[in-house]
N, C-alpha and C positions, 0 to 999 in steps of 0.2 A: 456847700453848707456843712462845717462842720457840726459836730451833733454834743451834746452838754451830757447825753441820759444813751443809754445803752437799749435798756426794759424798763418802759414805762407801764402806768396805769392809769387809764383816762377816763376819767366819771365826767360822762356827759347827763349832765340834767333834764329830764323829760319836757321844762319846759324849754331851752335849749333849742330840743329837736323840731316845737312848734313857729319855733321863729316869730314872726309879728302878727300871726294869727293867737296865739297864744292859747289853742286848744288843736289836739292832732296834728298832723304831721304835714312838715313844708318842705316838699321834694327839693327845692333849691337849697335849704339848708342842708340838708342830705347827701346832693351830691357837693357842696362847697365840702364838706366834712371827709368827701368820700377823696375828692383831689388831693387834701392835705396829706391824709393821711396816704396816700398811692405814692406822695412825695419824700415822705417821712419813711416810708417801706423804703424806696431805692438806697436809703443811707443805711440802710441794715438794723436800722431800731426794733425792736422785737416790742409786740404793743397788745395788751390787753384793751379790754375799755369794760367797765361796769355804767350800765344807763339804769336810769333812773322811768319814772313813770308818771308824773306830776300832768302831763301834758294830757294823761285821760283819767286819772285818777288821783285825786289828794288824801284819801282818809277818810272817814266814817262822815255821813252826811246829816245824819243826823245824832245826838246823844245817847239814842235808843238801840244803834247797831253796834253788832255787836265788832268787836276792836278784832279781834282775831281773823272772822271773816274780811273784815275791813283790809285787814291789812295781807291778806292773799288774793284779792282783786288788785291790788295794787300792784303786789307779785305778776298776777296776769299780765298785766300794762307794762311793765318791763320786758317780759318774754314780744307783746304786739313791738316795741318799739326796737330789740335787738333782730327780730327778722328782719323789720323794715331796711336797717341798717346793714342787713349782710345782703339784702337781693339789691340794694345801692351800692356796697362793696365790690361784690361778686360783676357787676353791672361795667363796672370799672375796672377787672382785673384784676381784684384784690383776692388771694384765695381767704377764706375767712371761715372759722364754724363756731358753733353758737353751741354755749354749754347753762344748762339749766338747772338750778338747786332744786327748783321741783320735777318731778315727775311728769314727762310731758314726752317721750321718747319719737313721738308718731309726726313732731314739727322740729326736734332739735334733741342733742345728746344729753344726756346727764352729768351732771360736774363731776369730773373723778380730776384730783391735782395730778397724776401722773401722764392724763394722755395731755392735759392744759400744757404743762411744762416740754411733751414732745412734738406740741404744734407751735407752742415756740420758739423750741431749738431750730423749728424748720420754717422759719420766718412767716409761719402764717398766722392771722391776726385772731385773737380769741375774743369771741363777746359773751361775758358774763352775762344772765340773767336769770329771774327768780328771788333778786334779792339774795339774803341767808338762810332763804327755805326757811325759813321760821319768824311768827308773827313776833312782834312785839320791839323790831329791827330795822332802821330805815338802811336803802341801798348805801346812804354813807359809812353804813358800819361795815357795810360787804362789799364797798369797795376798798375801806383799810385792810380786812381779811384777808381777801385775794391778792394784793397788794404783797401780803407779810408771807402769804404763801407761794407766791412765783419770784420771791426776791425781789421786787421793781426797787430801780431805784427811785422814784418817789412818785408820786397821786398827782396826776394834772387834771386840777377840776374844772371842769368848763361852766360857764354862769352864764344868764343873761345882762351879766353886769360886770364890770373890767376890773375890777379887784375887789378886798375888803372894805367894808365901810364901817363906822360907828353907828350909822342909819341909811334908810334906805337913798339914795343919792336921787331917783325919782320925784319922791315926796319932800326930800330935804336937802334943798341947795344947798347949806353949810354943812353937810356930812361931810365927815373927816375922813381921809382916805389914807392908811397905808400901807406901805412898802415892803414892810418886814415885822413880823410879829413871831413870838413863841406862842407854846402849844398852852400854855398855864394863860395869856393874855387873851385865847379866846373865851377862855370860862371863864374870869375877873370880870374882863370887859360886857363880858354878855353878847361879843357875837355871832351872830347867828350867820357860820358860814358849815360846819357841821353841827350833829348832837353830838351832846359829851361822851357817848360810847365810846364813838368814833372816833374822839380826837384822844382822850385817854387811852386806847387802843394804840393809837397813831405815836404819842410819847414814850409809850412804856416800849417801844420798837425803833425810836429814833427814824421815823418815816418824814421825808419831806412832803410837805404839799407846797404845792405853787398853784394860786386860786388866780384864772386871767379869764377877758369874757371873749365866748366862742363869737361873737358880733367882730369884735374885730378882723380887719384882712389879712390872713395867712396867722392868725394868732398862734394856732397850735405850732407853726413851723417855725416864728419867732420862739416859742415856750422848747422846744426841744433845741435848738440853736444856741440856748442858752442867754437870750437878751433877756432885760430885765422888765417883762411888764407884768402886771397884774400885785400879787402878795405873793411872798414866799413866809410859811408857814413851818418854823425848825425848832 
């Protein structure tokens, strides 16, 4: 298999990791994730991944709470879902270490870019988590950051769904689906595949995304291969 991307960065979505139970975590999804990516290592790809937290936390549950707190539980939910990911990694051979925006030292390191970029260079797999240590931030925006700051050559986001749509393709048979978009046609268009931080972020830096859904077979190793599924986002 030849490889298309060198250093990637792979934002996996919390609900993603839930699979078809669509709350917590589905060991088969975990280890399907943890095969690709063991495969993806032999070709020397150097691989971040920022995860997301959806799958045990969405957001404030009520009007009344407050957003700041809201959105450091969430942080939590990302820290529970990148262990899960590295005792599945680690399980498989994968050597892997988990770096956190927040303060959490006693289950996982502290984000510093300089030791990230030297567990790189040494083909070990790094998992972002904690979001951007600051409320008000979804993990879309920190996984453009980390992105812009270990060089990747572009954001592979994994969805419960197999590309861009005009509407959710679930609820609406005639959603349009496509192929290739600029970073200006997801905010025209209105959709909703990052927030505009993120994708404004994402332009002013020339970052690719390529949006494919992790449901499919061997997706991620079609996406680093260089075929063409899902959206490429430039």
């Amino acid at each position: 298999m030849d490889t298309k991307y060198k250093r990637v960065l792979i934002k996996l979505s919390g609900e993603a990791l839930a699979g078809s139970k669509g709350f917590g975590l589905d060991p088969e999804v975990l280890n399907s994730i943890s095969q690709e990516i063991k495969e993806i290592h032999k070709k020397y790809v150097e691989i971040a991944i920022v995860v997301g937290g959806g799958n045990f936390w969405r957001g404030r549950y009520t009007d009344e709470m407050d957003q700041s707190n809201a959105d450091y539980m969430g942080m939590i939910a990302t820290i529970i879902n990148g262990l899960a990911l590295q005792d599945t990694f680690s399980r498989n051979g994968i050597n892997t270490i988990v770096q956190s925006s927040l303060a959490i030292n006693t289950v996982c390191d502290q984000f510093k870019l300089r030791n990230a970029l030297k567990e790189l260079d040494n083909k070990n797999v790094v998992i972002f988590v904690g979001g951007t240590g600051n409320p008000f931030f979804t993990t879309d925006t920190a996984a453009v950051l980390r992105a812009i700051e270990i060089k990747a050559d572009a954001i592979l986001l994994a969805k419960n769904v197999d590309a861009v749509y005009n509407a959710d393709p679930k609820e609406d048979r005639n959603a349009i689906r496509f192929d290739q978009l600029k970073y200006d046609d997801l905010i025209s268009k209105d959709l909703k595949v990052m927030d505009q931080a993120a994708v404004i972020l994402a332009k002013e830096n020339n970052l690719k995304i390529q949006v494919f859904g992790l449901n499919e077979p061997d997706s991620l190793l079609k996406v680093i291969s260089g075929k063409k599924i899902g959206t490429i986002i430039e």
